[in-house]
N, C-alpha and C positions, 0 to 999 in steps of 0.2 A: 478497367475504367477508362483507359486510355482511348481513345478513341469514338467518345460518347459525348454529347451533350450535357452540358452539368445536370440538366432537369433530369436527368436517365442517372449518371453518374451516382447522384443524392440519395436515389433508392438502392443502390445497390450493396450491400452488406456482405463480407467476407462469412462463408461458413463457417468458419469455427465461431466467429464472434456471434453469428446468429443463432449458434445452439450455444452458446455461452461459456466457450470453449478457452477464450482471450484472458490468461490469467498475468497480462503486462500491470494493470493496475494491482491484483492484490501482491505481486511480489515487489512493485512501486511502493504502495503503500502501507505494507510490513516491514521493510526498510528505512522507510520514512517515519513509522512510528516507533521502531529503535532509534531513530536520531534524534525523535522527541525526549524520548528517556533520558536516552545520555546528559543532553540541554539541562532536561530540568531535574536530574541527578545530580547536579552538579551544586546544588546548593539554594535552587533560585526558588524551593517550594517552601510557603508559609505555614501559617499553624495550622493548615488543615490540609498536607501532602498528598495525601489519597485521594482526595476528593479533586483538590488540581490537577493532582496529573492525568485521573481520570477525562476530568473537564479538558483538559489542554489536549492528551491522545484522539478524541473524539472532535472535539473544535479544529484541531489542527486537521484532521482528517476532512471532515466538510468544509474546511476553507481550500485547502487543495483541489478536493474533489470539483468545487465551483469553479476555481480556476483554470482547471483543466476540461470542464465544461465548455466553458467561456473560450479557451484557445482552441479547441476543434470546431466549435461553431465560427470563432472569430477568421480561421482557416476558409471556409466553406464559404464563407463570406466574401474573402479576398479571392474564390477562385471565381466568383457569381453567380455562386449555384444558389437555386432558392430557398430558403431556410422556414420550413413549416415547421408545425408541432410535432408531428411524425419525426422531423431530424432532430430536434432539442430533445425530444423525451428520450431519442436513442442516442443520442451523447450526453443526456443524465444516466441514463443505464447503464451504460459501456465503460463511465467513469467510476461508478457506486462502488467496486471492489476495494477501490485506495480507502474508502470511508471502512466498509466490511474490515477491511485487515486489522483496522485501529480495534474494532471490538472484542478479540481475543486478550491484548495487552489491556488492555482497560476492564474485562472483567476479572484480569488475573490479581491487579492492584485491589479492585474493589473488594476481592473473598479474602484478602490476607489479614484483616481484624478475626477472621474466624476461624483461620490457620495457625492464628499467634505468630504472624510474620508481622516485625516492626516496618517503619516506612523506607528505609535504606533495602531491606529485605526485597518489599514490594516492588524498590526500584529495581533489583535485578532478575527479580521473579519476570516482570516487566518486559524487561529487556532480552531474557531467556525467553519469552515467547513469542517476540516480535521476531527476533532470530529465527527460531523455529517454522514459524512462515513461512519467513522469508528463504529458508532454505527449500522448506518442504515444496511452496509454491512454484518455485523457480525449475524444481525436482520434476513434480505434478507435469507440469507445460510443456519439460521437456520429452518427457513418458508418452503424453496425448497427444505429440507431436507425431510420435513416430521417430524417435531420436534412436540410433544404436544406444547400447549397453557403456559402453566406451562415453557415447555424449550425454548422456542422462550422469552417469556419474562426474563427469568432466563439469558439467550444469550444477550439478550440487557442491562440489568445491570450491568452485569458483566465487558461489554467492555463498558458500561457510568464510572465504577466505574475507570477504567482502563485509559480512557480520561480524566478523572476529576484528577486523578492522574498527567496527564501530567500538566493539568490547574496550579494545584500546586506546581508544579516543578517553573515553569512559574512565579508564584508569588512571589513563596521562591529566587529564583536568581533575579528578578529585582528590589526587595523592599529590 
């Protein structure tokens, strides 16, 4: 892009992200909705847990998601490149995966009345699949990258080590 005109610059799209390939938001956002868990694991959910933390995985999600809308156009702005509908709709797109990651963790709380999982349950049900994402996607990206054997696993440890930190957070506040 270096070397362009911002009005050229604006249209220009990285391949992976134009086949859909940019998996920075859902392992963002997998990450982010275990840190949701952990928060409201932690005691802060009322007489209806399920239903909150659903509501909060999901609200938390698209309030990020806008904010990170909001700063990549707010970037494009300060560079003064022109900002059509074509550019907002592709930095709602490009951000939509932080919102997608939330939806795995939020339907795993919602099936646990039919599971017979109590709501402390569902917090870790929870928090086990936002992990799993967040591992898997971080995994995924690296694999589609083209990563050696050596770095794909290196990629997975790393954000296991990084989810397992959350784990702990998780412990240290409710014990």
């Amino acid at each position: 892009m270096e070397g362009r005109p911002p009005s050229q610059a604006a249209d220009v799209v990285p391949s992976d992200a134009a086949e859909g390939r940019d998996y920075t938001g859902a392992v963002y956002g997998s990450l982010l909705a275990a840190s949701v868990v952990v928060g409201a694991g932690a005691g802060s959910l009322g007489s209806l847990p399920r239903l909150e933390l659903v509501l909060l995985l999901l609200g938390t999600g698209l309030v990020f998601w806008a904010a990170h809308v909001f700063a990549r156009l707010f970037g494009r702005r300060i560079m003064h490149a022109p900002m059509s509908r074509r550019e907002i709709r592709r930095a709602c797109v490009t951000e939509w995966p932080i919102v997608k990651a939330a939806v795995p963790p939020a339907v795993a709380v919602a099936v646990t009345p039919v599971l017979g999982i109590g709501p402390k349950g569902a917090v870790w049900l929870a928090l086990g699949v936002a992990l799993a994402g967040h591992v898997g996607w971080s995994t995924l990206a690296a694999v589609r990258a083209g990563a050696t054997g050596r770095a794909v696993v290196t990629t997975g440890a790393v954000n296991l080590v990084l989810g397992l930190l959350i784990v702990l957070l998780k412990v240290a506040v409710t014990h």
